[in-house]
C-alpha positions as CSV (number, residue, x, y, z in Angstrom):
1,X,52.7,31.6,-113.4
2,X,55.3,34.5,-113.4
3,X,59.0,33.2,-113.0
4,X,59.4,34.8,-109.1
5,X,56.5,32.4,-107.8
6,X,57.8,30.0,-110.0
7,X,61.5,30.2,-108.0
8,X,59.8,30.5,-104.6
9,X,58.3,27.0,-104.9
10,X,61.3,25.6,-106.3
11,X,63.0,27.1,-103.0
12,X,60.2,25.7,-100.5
13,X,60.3,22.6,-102.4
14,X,64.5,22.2,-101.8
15,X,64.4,23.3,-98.4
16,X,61.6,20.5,-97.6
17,X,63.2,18.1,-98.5
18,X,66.8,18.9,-97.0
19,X,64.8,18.9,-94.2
20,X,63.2,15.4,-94.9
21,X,67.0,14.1,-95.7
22,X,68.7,15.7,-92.5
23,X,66.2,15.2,-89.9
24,X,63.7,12.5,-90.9
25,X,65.7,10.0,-93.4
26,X,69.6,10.7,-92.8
27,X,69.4,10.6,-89.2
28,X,68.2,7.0,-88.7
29,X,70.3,5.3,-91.1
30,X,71.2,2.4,-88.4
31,X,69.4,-0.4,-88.0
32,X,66.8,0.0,-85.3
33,X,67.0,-0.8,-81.9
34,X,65.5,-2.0,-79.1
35,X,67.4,-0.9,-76.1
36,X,65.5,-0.3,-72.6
37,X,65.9,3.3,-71.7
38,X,66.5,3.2,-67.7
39,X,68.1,-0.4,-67.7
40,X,68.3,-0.4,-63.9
41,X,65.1,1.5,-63.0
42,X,62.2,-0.2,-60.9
43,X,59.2,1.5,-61.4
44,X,58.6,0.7,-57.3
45,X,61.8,2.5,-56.4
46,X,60.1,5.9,-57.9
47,X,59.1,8.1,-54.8
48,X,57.9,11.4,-57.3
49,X,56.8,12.3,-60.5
50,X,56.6,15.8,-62.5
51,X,54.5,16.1,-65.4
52,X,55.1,19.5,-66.9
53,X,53.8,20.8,-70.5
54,X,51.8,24.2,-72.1
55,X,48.7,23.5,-70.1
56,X,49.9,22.5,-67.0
57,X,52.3,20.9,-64.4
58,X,51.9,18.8,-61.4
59,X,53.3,16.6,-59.0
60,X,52.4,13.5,-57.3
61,X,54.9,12.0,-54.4
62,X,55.0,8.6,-53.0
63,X,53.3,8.9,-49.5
64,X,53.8,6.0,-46.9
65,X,53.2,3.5,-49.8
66,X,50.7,5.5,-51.4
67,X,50.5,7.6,-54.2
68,X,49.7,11.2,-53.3
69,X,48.8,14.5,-56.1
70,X,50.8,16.7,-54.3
71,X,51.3,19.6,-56.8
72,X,49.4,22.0,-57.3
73,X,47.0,21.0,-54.9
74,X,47.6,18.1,-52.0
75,X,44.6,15.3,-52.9
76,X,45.0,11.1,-53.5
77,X,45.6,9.9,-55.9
78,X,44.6,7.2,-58.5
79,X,47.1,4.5,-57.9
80,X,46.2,2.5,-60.4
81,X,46.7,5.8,-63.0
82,X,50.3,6.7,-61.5
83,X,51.3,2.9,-62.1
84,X,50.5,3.1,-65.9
85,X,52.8,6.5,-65.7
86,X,55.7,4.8,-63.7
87,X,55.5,1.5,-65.7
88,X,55.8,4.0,-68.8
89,X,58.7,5.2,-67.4
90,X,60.1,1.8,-66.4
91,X,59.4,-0.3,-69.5
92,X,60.4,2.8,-71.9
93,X,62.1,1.4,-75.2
94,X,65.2,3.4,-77.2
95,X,64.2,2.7,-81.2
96,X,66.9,5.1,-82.6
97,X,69.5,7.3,-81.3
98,X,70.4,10.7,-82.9
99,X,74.3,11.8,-82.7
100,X,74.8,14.6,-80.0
101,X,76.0,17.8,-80.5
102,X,73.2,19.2,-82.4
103,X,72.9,23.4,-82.6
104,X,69.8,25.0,-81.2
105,X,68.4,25.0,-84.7
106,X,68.1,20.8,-85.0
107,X,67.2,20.9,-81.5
108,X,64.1,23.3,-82.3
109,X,63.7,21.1,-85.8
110,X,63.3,18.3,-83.2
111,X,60.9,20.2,-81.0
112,X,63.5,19.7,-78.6
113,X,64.1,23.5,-77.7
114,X,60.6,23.9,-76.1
115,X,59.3,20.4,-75.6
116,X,55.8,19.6,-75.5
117,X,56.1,17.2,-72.4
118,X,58.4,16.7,-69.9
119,X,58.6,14.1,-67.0
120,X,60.8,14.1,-64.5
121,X,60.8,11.0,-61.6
122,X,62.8,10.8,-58.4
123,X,64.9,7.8,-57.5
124,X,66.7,7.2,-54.5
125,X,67.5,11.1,-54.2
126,X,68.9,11.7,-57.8
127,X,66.2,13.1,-59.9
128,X,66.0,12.0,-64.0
129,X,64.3,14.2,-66.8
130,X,63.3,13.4,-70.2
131,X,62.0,15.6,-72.7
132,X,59.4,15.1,-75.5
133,X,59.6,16.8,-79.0
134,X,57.8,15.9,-82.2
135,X,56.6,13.4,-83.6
136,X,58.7,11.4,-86.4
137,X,57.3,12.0,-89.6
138,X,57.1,8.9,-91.3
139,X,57.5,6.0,-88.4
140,X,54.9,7.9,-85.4
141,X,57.8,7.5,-82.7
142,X,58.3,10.7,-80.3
143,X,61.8,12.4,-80.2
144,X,62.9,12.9,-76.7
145,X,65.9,13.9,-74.9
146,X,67.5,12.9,-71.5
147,X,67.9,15.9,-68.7
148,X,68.4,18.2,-71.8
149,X,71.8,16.5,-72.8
150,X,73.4,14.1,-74.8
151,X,71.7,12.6,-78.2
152,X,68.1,12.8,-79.4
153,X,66.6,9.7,-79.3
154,X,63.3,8.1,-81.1
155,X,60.4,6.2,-78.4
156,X,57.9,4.4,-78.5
157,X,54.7,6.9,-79.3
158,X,52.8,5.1,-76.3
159,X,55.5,5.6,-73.9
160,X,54.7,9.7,-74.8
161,X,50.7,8.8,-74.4
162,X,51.4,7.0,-71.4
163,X,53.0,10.0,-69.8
164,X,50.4,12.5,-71.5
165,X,47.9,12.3,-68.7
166,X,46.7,15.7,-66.8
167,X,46.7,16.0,-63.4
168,X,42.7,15.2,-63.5
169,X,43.1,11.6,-65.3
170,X,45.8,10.5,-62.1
171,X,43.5,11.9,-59.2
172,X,41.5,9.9,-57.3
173,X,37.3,10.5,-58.1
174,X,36.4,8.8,-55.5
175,X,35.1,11.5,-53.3
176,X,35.2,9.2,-49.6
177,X,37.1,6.4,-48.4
178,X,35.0,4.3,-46.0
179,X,34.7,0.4,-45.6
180,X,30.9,0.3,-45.5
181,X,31.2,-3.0,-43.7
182,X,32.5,-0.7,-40.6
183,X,29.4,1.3,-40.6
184,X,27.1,1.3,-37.9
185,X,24.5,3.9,-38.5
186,X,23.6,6.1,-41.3
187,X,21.8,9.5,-40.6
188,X,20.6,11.0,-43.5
189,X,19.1,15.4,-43.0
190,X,16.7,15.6,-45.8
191,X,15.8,19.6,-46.6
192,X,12.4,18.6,-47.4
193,X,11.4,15.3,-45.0
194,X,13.8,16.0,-42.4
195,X,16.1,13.0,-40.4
196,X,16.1,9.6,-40.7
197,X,18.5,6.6,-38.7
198,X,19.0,3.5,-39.7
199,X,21.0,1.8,-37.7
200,X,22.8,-1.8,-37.7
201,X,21.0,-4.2,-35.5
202,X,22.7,-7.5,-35.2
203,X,22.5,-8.7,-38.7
204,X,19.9,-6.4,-40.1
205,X,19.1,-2.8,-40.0
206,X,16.2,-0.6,-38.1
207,X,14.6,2.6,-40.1
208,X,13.9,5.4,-37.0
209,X,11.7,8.1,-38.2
210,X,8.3,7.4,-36.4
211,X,9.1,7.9,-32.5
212,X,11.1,4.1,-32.4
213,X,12.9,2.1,-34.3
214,X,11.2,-0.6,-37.1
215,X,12.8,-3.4,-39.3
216,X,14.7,-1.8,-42.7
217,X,15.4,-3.7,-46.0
218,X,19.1,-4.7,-45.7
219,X,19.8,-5.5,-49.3
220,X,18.2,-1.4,-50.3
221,X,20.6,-0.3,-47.2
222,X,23.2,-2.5,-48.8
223,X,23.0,-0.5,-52.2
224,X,22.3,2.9,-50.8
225,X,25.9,2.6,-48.5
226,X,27.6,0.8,-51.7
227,X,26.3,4.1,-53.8
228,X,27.4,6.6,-51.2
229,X,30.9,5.0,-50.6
230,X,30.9,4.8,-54.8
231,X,30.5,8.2,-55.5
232,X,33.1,9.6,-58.5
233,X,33.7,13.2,-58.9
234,X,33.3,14.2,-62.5
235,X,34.8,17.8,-61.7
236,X,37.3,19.4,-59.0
237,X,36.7,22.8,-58.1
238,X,39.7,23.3,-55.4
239,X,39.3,27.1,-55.4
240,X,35.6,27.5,-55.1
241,X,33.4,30.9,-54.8
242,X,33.2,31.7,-51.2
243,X,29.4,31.8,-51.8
244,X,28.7,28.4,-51.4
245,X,25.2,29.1,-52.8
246,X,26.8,29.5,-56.3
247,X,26.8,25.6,-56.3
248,X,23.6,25.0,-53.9
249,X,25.7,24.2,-51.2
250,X,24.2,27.0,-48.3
251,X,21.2,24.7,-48.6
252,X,22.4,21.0,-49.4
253,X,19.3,19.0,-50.6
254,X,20.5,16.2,-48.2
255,X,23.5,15.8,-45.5
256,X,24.8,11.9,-44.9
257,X,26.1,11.1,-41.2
258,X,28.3,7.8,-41.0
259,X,29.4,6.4,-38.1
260,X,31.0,3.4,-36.7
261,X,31.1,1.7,-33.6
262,X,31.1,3.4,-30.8
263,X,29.9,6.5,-32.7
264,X,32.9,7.0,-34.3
265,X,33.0,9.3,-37.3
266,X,33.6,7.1,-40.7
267,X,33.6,10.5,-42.5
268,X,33.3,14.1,-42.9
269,X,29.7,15.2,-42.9
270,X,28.7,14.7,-47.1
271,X,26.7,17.6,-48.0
272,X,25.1,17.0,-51.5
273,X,23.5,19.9,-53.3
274,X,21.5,20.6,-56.8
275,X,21.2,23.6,-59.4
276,X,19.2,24.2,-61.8
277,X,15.6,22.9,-62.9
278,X,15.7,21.1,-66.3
279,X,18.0,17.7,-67.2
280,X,20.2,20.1,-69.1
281,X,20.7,22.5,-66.6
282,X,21.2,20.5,-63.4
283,X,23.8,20.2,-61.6
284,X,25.1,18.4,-58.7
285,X,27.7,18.8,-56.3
286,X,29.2,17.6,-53.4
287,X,31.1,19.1,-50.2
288,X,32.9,17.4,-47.4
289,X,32.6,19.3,-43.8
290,X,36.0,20.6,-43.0
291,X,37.1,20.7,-46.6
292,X,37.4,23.8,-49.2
293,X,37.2,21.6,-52.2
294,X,33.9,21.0,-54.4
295,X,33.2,17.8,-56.5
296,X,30.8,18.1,-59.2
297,X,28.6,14.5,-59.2
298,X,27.6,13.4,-62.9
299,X,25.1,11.5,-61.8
300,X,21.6,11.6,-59.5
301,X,23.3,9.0,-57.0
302,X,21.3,10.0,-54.0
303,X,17.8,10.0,-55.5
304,X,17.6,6.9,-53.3
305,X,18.4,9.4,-50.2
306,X,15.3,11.4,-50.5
307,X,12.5,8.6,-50.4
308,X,9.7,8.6,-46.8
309,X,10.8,7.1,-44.1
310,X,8.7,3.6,-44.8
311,X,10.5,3.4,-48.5
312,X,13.4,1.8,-46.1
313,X,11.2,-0.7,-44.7
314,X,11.7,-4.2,-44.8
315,X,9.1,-6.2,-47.3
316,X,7.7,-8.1,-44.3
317,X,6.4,-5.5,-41.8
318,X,4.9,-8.1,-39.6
319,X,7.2,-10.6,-38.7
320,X,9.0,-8.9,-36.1
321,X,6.5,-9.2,-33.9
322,X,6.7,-11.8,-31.4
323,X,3.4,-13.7,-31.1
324,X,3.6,-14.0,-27.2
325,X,3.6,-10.4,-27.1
326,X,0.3,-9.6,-28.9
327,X,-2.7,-8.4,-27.4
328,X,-5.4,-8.4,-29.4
329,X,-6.0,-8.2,-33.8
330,X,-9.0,-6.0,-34.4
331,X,-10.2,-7.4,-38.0
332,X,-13.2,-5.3,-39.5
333,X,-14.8,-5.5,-42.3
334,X,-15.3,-1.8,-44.3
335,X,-18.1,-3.1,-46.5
336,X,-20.2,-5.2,-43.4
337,X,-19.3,-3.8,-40.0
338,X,-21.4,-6.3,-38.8
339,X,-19.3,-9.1,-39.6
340,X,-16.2,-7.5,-38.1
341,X,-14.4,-9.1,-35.0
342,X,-11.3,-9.0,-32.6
343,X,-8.9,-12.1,-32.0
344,X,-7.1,-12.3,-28.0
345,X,-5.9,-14.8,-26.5
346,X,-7.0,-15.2,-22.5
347,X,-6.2,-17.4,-20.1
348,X,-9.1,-20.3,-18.8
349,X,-8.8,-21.8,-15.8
350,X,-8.2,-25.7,-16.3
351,X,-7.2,-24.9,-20.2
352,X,-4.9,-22.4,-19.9
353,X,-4.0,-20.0,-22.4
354,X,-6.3,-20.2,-24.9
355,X,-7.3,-17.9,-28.6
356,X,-10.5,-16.2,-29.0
357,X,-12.7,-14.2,-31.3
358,X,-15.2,-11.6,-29.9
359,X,-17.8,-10.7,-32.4
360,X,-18.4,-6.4,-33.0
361,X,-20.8,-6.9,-29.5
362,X,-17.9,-7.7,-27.7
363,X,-19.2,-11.6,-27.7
364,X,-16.9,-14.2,-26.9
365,X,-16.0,-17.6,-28.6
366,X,-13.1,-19.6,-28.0
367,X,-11.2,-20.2,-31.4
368,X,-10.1,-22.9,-33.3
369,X,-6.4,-23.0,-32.3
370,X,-5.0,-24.3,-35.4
371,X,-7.0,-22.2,-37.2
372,X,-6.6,-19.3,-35.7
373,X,-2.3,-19.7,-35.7
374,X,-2.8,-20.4,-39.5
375,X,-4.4,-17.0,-40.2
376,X,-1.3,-15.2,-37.5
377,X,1.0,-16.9,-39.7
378,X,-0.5,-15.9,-42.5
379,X,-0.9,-12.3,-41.1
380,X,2.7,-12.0,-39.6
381,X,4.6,-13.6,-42.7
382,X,2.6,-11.0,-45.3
383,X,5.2,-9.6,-48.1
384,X,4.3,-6.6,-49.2
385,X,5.7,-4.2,-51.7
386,X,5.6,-0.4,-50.7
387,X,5.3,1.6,-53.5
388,X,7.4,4.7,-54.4
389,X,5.7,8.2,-54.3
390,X,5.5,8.6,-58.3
391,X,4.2,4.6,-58.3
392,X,1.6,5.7,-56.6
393,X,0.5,8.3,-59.2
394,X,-0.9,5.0,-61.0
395,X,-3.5,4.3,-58.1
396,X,-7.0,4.3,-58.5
397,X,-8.6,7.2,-56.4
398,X,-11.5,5.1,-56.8
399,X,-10.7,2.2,-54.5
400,X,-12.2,1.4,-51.4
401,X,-10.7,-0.3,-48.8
402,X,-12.9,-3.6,-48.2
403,X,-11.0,-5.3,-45.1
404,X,-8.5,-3.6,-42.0
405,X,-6.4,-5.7,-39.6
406,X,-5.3,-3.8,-36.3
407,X,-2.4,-5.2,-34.8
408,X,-2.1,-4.5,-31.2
409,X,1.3,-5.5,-29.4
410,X,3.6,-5.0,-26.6
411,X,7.2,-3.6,-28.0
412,X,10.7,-4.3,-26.7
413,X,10.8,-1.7,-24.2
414,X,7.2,-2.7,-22.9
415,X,5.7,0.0,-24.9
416,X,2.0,-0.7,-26.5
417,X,2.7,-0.7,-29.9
418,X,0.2,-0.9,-33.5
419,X,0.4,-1.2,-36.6
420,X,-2.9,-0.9,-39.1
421,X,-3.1,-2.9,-42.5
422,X,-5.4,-1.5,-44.8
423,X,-6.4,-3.9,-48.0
424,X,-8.8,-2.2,-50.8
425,X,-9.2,-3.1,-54.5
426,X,-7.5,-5.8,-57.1
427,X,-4.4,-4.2,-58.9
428,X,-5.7,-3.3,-62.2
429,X,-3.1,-4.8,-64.1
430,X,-1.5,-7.9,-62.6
431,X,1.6,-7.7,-64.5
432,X,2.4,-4.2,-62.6
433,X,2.3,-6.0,-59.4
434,X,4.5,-8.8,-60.7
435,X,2.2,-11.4,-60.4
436,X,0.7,-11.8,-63.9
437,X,0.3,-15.8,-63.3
438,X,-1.4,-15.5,-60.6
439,X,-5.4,-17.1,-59.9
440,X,-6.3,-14.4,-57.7
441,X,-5.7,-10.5,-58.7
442,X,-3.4,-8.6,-56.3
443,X,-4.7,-6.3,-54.2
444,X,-3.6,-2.7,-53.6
445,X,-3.3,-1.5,-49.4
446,X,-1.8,0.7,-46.7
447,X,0.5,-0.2,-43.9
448,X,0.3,2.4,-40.6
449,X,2.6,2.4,-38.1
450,X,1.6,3.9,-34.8
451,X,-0.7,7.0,-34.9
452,X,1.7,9.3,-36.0
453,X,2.4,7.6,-39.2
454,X,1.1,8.0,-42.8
455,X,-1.0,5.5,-44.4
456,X,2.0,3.8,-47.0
457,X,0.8,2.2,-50.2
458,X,1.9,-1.4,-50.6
459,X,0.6,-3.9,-52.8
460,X,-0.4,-7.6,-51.4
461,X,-0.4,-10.5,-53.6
462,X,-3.7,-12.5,-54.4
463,X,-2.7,-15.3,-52.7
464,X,-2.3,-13.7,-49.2
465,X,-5.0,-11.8,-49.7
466,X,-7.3,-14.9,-49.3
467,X,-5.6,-16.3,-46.3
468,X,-6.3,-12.9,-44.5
469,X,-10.2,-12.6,-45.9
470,X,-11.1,-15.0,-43.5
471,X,-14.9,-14.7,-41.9
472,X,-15.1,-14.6,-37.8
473,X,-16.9,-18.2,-38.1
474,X,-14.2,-19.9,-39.9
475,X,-11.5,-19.3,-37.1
476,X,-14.5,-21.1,-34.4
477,X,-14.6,-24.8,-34.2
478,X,-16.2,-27.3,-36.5
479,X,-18.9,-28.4,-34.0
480,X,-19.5,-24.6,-32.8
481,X,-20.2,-23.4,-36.3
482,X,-22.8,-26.6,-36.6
483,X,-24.7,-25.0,-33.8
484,X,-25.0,-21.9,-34.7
């Protein structure tokens, strides 16, 4: 080593370590402190906060009690966020303080002459800044300055962290604010399947989508309203391309409608849209009518959205039907026409209103009362679980429907009304239908409703499936099946 490089690290070394001495051990010879920085500031008394540094700056102002991202763009705000950054603020702890009257040159030593931070908060009209520099070398605490005066001073580094936060991490995500409770009706424009209502009715719902109204599952309405008031933006795009098509938006996959009583608007119409084919390249986003803003959705929340109409269905199809209002049950048998037969009740004079059975010749027997109310029961309480369109992938095309039950009934409005049940084959494998335990396979069927309906897949368990295969001569009366 020549003797010049030789006297150039002797001259680095020096100068490191008067910098050590002046700036990192000299300064904070005094014993440290622990003196609060505002003494006399509330963190509710705040009304605005500036967070300024390299990448960005932003304001949020206190709005009628609620936090508000008013800079650069006007948006709510996460009020749980802007508390940790006011309670930073308010708790804030002096460690060590550095004596004032420092040239530019300790000042830019400090990082004090371009900051990396600043915050600057709003009390009662008089407006308070403090300014963040380095980091201490040896102890982690932040230098930081008050309204670019008076002494350097050493914080806590979390106080710095605290206040850290870009405008992105205080935001709100939630996309809408609606108390689902309050909704009335949902209406959901599908681009594929086209609109579907559901509607509140007294404590349930009603799914609309085949001419009238028919019962809905109120817990899966429950979660699809809790998902759709749920809905986080991952990404804010407040300036977005005029061509809305850039993010699918000139075709959303499926628009949501929620309204109140009255058929109040809850909401701006929710247009949700997807790009792209593969999992890596999808993307979703979401637009509210009236609004410029786009929110990129990280995940598929709306899959739920996009289902047929009976997917929305209540479990137990049946049991909305009010017995008195039945006109007949058409029950034939697929595999023995022969055997099938039709259950009515008629009126007899000197016995009243009495049940039925007429045999496929249009023979009539008068039934077994009991019996016959066991097998309506039976019939009317059926559970059933509709399967999704890729559950019913796993079908069999191989099975035959064996039995069909035609339900013919007089609606609310005094409309004639049907619905068709459909039961073919045992489930292959009992433990896909849930019912592994049971004595008696499940069996695989199709629910219609009306004629403009589609045969839906369901499955039926075992046990109701033997309640329902019931032969015309065990609904007649002990004595009249001796006879015959």
């Amino acid at each position: 080593m020549n003797l010049a490089k030789t006297l150039l690290m002797a001259m680095l070394l020096v100068a490191g370590g008067a910098y050590v001495y002046i700036y990192e051990l000299s300064q904070p010879e005094e014993a440290e402190t622990e003196q609060p920085l505002f003494p006399n500031l509330s963190q509710d008394k705040i009304d605005r906060v500036t967070i300024s540094s390299s990448d960005e700056s932003y304001a949020l102002s206190r709005e009628e009690g609620k936090w508000t991202l008013s800079e650069p763009v006007k948006a709510p705000a996460d009020e749980s966020a802007v508390d940790g950054l006011t309670y930073a603020l308010d708790s804030m702890v002096v460690r060590n303080t550095i004596d004032e009257g420092l040239d530019e040159a300790a000042l830019s030593a400090f990082g004090l002459s371009s900051p990396v931070l600043s915050a600057e908060f709003d009390t009662d009209g008089k407006k308070t800044k403090i300014d963040f520099g380095k980091q201490h070398s040896f102890s982690g605490r932040r230098y930081a300055r008050l309204n670019s005066s008076g002494p350097v001073l050493l914080v806590d580094e979390s106080s710095f962290e605290a206040l850290k936060k870009r405008s992105v991490d205080v935001r709100s995500k939630k996309i809408i604010d609606v108390n689902v409770d309050a909704v009335e009706e949902l209406v959901l424009t599908r681009r594929l399947i086209g609109e579907m209502q559901l509607k509140r009715s007294g404590d349930g719902w009603k799914v609309g989508a085949f001419g009238d109204e028919r019962k809905a599952d109120p817990e899966l309405i429950g979660r699809i309203l809790k998902s759709i008031s749920g809905m986080r933006a991952a990404e804010f795009i407040d300036q977005p391309d005029s061509d809305l098509s850039v993010y699918g938006l000139d075709d959303p996959v499926v628009s949501i409608s929620l309204r109140g009583k009255d058929d109040a608007e809850l909401a701006p119409l929710i247009q949700v849209a997807e790009i792209g084919s593969g999992p890596e390249e999808r993307k979703m986003y979401v637009r509210l009518e009236g609004s410029n803003a786009v929110f990129g959705v990280g995940n598929r929340f709306y899959s739920k959205l996009l289902q047929p109409a009976h997917y929305y269905r209540d479990s137990t199809p049946f049991d909305e039907i009010d017995l008195g209002k039945v006109k007949s049950i058409q029950v034939e048998s697929l595999e023995d026409p022969l055997s099938s037969y039709t259950i009515q009740s008629g009126t007899i004079p000197g016995a009243g209103t009495v049940w039925g059975v007429m045999d496929f010749s249009g023979k009539p027997d008068v039934a077994d009362e009991k019996k016959v109310l066991e097998f309506l029961e039976a019939l009317f309480s059926l559970r059933a679980l509709y399967l999704s369109p890729e559950e019913r992938k796993g079908m069999s095309g191989s099975l035959m429907p064996v039995k069909s039950f035609d339900i013919i009934f007089v609606g609310d409005s005094d409309k004639e009304l049907s619905y068709r049940l459909v039961i073919g084959g045992p489930v292959e494998s009992a433990e896909q239908a849930g019912a592994e335990n049971e004595a008696v396979a499940p069996r695989y069927g199709t629910v219609k409703m009306g004629a403009d309906d589609d045969a839906v897949p369901v499955i039926i368990r075992g046990e109701r499936w033997e309640r329902l295969n019931k032969s015309r001569d065990e609904l007649l009366p002990q004595d009249q099946e001796a006879e015959e």
